[in-house]
N, C-alpha and C positions, 0 to 999 in steps of 0.2 A: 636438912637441918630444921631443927625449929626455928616459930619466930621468935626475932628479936637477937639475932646472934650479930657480934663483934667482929668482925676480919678485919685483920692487918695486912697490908699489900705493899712489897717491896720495890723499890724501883716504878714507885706508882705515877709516875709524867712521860714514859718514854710511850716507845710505839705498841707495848704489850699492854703494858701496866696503866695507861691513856682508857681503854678499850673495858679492860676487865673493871675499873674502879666506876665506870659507865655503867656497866650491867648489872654491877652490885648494888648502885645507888638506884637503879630501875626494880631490884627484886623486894619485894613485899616481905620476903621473908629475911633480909636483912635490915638489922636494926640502925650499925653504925659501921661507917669503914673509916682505917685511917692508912693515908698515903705515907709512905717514906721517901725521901729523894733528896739528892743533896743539894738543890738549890730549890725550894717551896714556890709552885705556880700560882701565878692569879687566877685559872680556870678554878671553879668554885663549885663542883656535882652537890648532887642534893646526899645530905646524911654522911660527907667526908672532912675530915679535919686532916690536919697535914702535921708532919713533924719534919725538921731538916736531919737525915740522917747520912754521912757517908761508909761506906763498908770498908774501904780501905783504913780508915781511922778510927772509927766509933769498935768499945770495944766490950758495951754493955748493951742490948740491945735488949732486956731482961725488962726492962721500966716500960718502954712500949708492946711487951707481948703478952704481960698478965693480964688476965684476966679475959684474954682475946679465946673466941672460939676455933679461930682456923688463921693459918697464917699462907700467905700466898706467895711464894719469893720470883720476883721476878727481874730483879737487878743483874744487870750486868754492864761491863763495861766491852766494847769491841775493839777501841785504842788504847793508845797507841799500838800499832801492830808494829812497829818497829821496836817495840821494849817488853817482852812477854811477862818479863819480872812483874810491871804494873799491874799490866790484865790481870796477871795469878794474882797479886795481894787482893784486888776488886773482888775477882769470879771465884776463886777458888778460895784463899784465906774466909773472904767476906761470907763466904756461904758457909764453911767451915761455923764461925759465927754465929750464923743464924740459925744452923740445925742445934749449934747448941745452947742456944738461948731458949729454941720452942721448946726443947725438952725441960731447961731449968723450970721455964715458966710455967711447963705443966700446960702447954696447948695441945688439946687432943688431935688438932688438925694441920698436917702441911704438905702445902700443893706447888711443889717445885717445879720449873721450867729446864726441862733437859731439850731436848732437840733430836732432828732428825742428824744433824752431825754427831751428835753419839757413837750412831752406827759403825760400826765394822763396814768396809767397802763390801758392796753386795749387787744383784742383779738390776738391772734396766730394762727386764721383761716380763717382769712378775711381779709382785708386790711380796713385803715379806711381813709377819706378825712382830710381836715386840719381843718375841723369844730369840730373834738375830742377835748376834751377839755386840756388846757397845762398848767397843774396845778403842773408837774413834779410828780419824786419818791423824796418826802421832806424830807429820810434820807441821799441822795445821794447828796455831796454838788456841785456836777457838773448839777446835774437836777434840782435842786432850785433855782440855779444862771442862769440856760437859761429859766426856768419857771418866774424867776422875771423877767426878761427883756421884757419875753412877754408883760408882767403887764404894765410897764413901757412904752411901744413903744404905746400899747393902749391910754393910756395919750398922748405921744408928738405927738402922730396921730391928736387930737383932737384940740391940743393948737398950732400946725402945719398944717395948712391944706395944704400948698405950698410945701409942701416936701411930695415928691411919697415916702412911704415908700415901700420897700420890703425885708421878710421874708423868710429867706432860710433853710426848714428845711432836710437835707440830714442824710441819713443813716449812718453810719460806714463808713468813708474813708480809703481807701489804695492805694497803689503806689510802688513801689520797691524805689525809693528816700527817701522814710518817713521810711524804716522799721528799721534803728536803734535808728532814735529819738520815736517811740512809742516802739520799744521792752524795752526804758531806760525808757519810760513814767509809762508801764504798766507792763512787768515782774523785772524791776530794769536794772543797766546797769551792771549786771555778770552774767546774765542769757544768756548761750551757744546757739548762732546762731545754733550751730549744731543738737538742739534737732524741727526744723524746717524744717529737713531732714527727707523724708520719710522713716519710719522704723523708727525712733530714740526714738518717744513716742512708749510705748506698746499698751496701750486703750485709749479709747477719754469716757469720761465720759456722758454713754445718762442722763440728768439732767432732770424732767421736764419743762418748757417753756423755753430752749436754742435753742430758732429760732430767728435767727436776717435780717436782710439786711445791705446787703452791697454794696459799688461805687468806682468804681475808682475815683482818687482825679482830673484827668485832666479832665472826664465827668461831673463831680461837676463843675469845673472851667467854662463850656463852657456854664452852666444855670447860673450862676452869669452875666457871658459876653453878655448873651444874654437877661439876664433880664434890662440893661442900652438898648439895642436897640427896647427895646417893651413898651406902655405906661401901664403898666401894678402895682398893687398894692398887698399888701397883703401876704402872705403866699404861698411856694409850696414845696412840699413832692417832696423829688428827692433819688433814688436809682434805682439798676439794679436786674434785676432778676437773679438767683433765689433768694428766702428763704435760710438760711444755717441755717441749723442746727446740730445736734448731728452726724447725717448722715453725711454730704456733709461733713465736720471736719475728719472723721475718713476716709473718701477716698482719704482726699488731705493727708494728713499723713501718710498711710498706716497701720491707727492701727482699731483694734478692741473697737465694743463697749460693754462696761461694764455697766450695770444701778446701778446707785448710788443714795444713798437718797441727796436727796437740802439740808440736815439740815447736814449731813457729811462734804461736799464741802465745804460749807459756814465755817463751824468751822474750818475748816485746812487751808481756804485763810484768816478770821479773827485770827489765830492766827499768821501764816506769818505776816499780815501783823501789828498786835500789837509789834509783834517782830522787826520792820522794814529791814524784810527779800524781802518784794515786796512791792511794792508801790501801785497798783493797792488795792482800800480797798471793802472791803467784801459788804458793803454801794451802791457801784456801780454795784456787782456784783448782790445784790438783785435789782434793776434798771433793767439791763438788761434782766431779768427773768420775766421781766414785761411788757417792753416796746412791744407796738403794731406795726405789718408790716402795711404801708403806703400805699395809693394809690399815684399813681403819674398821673395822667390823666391829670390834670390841667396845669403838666409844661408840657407835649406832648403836649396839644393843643392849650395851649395860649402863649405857648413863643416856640414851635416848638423842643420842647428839646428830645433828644433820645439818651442812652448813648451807645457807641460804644463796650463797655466790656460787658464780664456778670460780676455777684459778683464774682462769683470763681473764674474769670480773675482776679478780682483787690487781693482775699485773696492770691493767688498762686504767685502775685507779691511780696506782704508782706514777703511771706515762702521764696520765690530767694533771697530778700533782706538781711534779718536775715542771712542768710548762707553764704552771701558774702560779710555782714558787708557795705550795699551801704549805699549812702549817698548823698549831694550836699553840694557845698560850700557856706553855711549860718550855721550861728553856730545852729540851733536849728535843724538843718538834717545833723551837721556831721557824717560821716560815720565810723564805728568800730565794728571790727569782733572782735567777743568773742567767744572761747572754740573752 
């Protein structure tokens, strides 16, 4: 991009949008960012103004995108998981939205957040490109709703040819700033930082296919930033190595592994969470059991990206976080130590 460009960045306080509105306010060659989010933080980056927008209600989004040179979306909602109706008006209505506001407004640029739940269930031995197909896990209503929007962006690709789209599908984020808003996302908000202390779990449960990828959230940030400076379209798999699995789990922990049957685990996090003892639903957790490791070759070569963590750097951030109850000032990463 040249200097002096505009971005608008959606869902600009959470654990993504924290990160990316960071980097932007760091690059020389952005002139001004404005955050969107539905309740306006006191964190104050250089060169950002804030507007209060919610996606579920707001239904002109046109006033904040003119004039903008690239738009960034990166809102979404995770809860309630017991009401998919909600999430859909948030993630899928809301984005619905926004693709077509960029286009009223005439922005030539939008750089969407899909995921590696996208994917079609795939290998745990290979990594695969971004030509796998992104049909999602259709009991997970978090992978249906980044599987439609695929669907979707396919179309306004079509009926938009003037808008670069770009697709960012990134592994598991983590950060020490994000770890009390995902410990309240996914173990609930009374679940003790302190079981995040090595020693404090006894075993790590070896599950079959519990291999995942994971990123720091500010290396995610720097391929967003760097996909507005490259004319670049399409789709890219972004994570750090390693794989983590049942292994790499039980060493940051310091517990031992136990093999358990999948149909065990599964019952005792589906019945937590019928009980609404956790939030995280049993739905996501067959998802991840599924979800395929990524190549990422395409963002190394054609936007120059190489993340500076490994994943255990970004998980061991998570584990410091929980323990110490971090956080930032935007309401959706306040911070709170528990137990």
């Amino acid at each position: 991009m040249e200097a002096g460009k505009r971005v608008v960045v959606t869902g600009a306080t959470g654990n993504v949008g924290t990160s990316v509105v960071a980097a932007l306010a760091d690059d020389p060659q952005i002139a001004s960012v404005l955050g969107l989010a539905r309740r306006l933080p006191g964190w104050s980056p250089p060169k950002t103004d804030w507007a209060a927008v919610d996606l579920a209600e707001d239904t002109d989004l046109v006033r904040h995108f003119e004039g903008a040179d690239a738009v960034i979306h990166l809102a979404w909602a995770f809860q309630p998981t017991h009401d998919p109706v909600r999430t859909w008006r948030t993630n899928v209505l809301g984005s619905l939205q926004v693709f077509r506001d960029v286009a009223s407004a005439g922005v030539p640029v939008l750089v969407h957040a899909s995921s590696v739940g996208a994917y079609s269930p795939g290998p745990k031995d290979r990594t695969v490109g971004e030509s796998w197909p992104t049909h999602g896990w259709p009991d997970a209503a978090y992978c249906r709703e980044k599987a439609y929007l695929e669907r979707v962006l396919d179309s306004f690709e079509v009926r938009n040819p003037g808008v670069r789209v770009v697709r960012m599908r990134p592994a598991f984020l983590f950060k020490e700033e994000s770890a009390s808003e995902q410990r309240r996302i996914f173990g609930g908000r009374f679940l003790p930082g302190t079981l995040a202390r090595p020693g404090a779990v006894p075993f790590v449960p070896d599950i079959p296919g519990l291999r995942f990828q994971a990123l720091h959230t500010d290396d995610a940030a720097q391929a967003y930033r760097l996909a507005l400076g490259h004319e670049v379209g399409g789709a890219f798999n972004i994570a750090a190595e390693p794989p983590i699995g049942a292994e790499e789990l039980a060493d940051l922990l310091g517990a031992r592994l136990v093999r358990v049957p999948r149909p065990a685990v599964r019952a005792a996090l589906a019945a937590a969470w019928n009980l609404r003892l956790v939030p995280a639903s049993p739905h996501l957790f067959d998802a991840v059991l599924r979800l395929p490791l990524m190549d990422c070759t395409r963002a190394r070569v054609e936007l120059g990206w190489h993340p500076q963590r490994s994943a255990l750097d970004a998980l061991e951030e998570l584990l410091r976080g929980m323990r110490t109850g971090a956080g930032q000032d935007t309401a959706p990463l306040a911070g709170r130590k528990v137990g």
